[in-house]
C-alpha positions as CSV (number, residue, x, y, z in Angstrom):
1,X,7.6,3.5,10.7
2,X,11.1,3.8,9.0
3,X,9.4,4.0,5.4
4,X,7.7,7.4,7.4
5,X,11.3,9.1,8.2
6,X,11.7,9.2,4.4
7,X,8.7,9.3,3.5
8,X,6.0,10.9,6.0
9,X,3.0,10.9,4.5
10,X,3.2,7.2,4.0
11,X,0.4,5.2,5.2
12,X,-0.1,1.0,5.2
13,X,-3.6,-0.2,4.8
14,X,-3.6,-3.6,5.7
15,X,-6.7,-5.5,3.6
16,X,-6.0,-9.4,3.8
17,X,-8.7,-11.1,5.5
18,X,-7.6,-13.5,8.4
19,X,-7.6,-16.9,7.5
20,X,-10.5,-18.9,8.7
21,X,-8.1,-22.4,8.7
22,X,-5.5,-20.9,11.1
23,X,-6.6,-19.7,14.8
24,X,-3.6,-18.5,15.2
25,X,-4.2,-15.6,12.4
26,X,-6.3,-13.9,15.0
27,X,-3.4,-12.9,17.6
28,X,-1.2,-12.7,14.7
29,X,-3.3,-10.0,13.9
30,X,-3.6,-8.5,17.3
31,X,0.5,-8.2,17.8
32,X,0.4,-6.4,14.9
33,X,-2.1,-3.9,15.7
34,X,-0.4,-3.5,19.4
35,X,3.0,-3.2,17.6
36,X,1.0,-0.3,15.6
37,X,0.4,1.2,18.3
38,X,3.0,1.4,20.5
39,X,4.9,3.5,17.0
40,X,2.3,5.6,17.3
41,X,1.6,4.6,13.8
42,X,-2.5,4.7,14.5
43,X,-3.0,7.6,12.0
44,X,-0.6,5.5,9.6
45,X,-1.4,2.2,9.8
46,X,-4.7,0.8,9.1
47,X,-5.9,-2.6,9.1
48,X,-9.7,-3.6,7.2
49,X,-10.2,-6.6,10.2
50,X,-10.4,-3.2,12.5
51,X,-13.2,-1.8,10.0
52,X,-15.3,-4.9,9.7
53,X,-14.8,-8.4,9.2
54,X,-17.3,-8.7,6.3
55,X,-16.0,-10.1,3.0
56,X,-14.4,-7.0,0.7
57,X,-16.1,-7.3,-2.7
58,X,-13.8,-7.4,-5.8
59,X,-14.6,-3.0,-7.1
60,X,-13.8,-2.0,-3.3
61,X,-10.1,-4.0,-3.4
62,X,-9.7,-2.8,-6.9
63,X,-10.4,0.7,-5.2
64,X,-7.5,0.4,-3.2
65,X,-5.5,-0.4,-5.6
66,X,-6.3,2.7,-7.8
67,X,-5.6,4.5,-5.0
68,X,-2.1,2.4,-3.8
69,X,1.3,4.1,-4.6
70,X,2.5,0.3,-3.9
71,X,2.0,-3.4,-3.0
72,X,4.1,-4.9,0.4
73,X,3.6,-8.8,0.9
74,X,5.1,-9.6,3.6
75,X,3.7,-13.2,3.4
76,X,6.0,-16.1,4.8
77,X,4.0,-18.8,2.8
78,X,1.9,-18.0,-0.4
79,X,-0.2,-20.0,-2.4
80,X,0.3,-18.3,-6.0
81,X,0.0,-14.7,-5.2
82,X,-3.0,-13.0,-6.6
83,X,-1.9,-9.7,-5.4
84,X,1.7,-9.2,-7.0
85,X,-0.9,-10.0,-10.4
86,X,-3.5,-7.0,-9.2
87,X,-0.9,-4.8,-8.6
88,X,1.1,-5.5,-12.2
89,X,-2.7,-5.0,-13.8
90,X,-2.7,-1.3,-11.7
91,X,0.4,-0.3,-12.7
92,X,2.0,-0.4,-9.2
93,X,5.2,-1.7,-7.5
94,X,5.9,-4.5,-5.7
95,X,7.7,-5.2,-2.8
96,X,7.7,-8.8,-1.8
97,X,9.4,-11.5,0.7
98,X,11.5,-13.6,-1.7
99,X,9.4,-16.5,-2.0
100,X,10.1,-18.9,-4.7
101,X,6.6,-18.9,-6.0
102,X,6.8,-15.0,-6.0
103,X,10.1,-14.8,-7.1
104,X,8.9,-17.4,-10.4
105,X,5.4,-15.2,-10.9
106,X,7.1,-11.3,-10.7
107,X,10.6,-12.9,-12.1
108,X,13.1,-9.5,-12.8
109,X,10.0,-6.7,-12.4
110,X,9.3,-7.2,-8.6
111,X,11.5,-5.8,-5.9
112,X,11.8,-8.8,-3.6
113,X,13.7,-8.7,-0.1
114,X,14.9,-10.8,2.5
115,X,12.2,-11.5,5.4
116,X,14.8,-11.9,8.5
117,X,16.4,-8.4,7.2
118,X,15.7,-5.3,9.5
119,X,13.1,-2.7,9.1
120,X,15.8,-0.6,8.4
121,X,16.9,-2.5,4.9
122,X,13.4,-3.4,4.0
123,X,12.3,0.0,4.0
124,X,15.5,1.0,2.7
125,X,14.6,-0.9,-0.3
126,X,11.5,0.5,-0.7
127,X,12.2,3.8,-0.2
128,X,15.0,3.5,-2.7
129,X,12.7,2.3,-5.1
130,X,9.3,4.6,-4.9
131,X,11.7,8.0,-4.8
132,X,13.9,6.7,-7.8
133,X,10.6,5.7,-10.2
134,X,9.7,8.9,-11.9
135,X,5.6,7.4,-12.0
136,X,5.9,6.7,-8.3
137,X,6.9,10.9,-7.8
138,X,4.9,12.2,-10.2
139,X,1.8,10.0,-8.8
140,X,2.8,11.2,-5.3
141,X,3.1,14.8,-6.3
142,X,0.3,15.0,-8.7
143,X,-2.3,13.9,-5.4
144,X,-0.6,16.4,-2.9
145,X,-0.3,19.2,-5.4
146,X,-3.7,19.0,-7.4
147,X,-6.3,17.2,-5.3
148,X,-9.6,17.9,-6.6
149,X,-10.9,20.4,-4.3
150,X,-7.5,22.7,-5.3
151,X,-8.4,22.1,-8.8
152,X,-12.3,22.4,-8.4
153,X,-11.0,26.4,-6.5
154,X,-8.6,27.5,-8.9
155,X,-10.2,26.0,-12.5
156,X,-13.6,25.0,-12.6
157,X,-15.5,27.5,-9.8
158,X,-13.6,30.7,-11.5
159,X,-14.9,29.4,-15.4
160,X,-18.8,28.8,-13.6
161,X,-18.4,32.2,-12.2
162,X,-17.5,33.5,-15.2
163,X,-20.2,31.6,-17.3
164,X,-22.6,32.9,-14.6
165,X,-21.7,36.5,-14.7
């Protein structure tokens, strides 16, 4: 929600899987989707579990990530971090609790932040970030000034009508 006052269209989709080894996952999971909703964050803040709980193949993750502006990992433990690695292979920024094994796999190229610091600072730091990266604007203006039906309107249906005619 504080990432929204500076940026309002921004949206979370949430895709890791809950851990089959850790009951606890489960009402981790469920705090988190009651925290969601009592921000009023339900048109915002997605999470896959809510979708299905079937395993996410490989070309629909690397969907997302085409479609990301950004990677959050918010993890408190991590085993290597795959994901800071798919988001470096799509281009994207990372945002990341300062974990040593994250800190030693993004090194200088990863934003990294403090996990007992405040919304506020965290999404301060992003924020920062994503509106002071020129790829990160023109990426976000690019899909909210030419999405494909605008183009399809303005470009292509005019040169078929004109073909046509």
């Amino acid at each position: 929600s504080e990432v929204r006052h500076v940026l309002p269209g921004a949206m979370l989709l949430v895709t890791g899987p809950e851990g089959a080894h850790n009951p606890a996952n489960a009402a981790y999971r469920n705090k988190l989707i009651a925290l969601r909703d009592s921000l009023d964050l339900q048109g915002a803040a997605h999470f896959l579990a809510e979708v299905t709980e079937e395993f996410i193949p490989d070309a629909v993750i690397a969907d997302f990530f085409r479609l990301a502006d950004a990677l959050l990992l918010t993890s408190q433990e991590e085993g290597f971090g795959i994901p800071i690695i798919e988001a470096g292979f799509s281009g994207l920024p990372v945002f990341c609790a300062g974990l040593p094994v994250l800190r030693e796999l993004g090194g200088e190229d990863v934003s990294y932040f403090d996990l007992q610091a405040g919304p506020q600072a965290i999404a301060a730091g992003i924020t920062a970030r994503l509106q002071g990266e020129m790829t990160s604007r023109w990426r976000r203006r690019a899909r909210s000034a030419y999405p494909w039906q605008s183009i399809y309107r303005s470009k292509i249906e005019p040169l078929i009508q004109e073909c046509v005619s």
